[in-house]
C-alpha positions in Angstrom: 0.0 0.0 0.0 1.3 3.8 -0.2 3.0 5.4 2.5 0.9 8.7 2.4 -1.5 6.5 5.2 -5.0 5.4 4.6 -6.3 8.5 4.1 -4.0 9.6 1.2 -5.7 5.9 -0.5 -7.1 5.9 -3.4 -10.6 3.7 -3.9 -8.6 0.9 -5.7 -6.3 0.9 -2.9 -8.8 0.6 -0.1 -11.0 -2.2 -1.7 -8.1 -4.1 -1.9 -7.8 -4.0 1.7 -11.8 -5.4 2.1 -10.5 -7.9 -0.2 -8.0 -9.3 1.2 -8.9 -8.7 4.7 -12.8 -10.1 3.8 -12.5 -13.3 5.5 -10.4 -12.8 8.3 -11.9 -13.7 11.5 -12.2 -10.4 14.5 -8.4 -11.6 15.7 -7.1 -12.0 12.7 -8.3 -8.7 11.0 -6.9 -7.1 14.5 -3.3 -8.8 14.1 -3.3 -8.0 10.4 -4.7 -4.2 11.1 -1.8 -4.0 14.4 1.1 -5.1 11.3 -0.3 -2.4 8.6 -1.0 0.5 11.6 -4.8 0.1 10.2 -7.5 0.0 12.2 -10.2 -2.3 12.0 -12.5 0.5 11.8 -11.2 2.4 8.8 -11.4 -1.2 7.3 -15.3 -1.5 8.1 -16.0 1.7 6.8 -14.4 0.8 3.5 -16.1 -1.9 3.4 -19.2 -0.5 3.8 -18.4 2.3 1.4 -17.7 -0.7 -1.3 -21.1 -2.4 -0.7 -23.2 1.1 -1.6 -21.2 1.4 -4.6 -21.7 -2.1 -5.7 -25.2 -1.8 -7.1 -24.2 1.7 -8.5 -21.3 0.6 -10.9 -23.6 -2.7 -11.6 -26.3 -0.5 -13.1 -23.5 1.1 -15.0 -22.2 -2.0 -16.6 -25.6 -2.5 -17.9 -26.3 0.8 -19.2 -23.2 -0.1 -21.0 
């Protein structure tokens, strides 16, 4: 990830954390957060960004 921090990110950059932190159980997602100086919070709230815009760029691939 850049070194700006999380809040320098761009999108692409922050969905790949949901990604790859997806199935990670609450002590694993905490370990991994502790080793990338994330927290679990930012990573939740990305992840919740990335579910609204699901059904947005869905209807866009349609439209074509």
């Amino acid at each position: 990830m850049p070194d700006a921090g999380p809040e320098g990110w761009s999108s692409r950059d922050k969905f790949a954390e949901v990604l790859e932190t997806a199935a990670l159980t609450d002590a694993d997602l905490a370990e991994y957060c502790r080793k990338c100086e994330l927290y679990s919070a930012q990573i939740a709230a990305w992840r919740s960004a990335s579910s609204r815009a699901a059904p947005v760029v869905g209807k866009q691939a349609e439209r074509g």
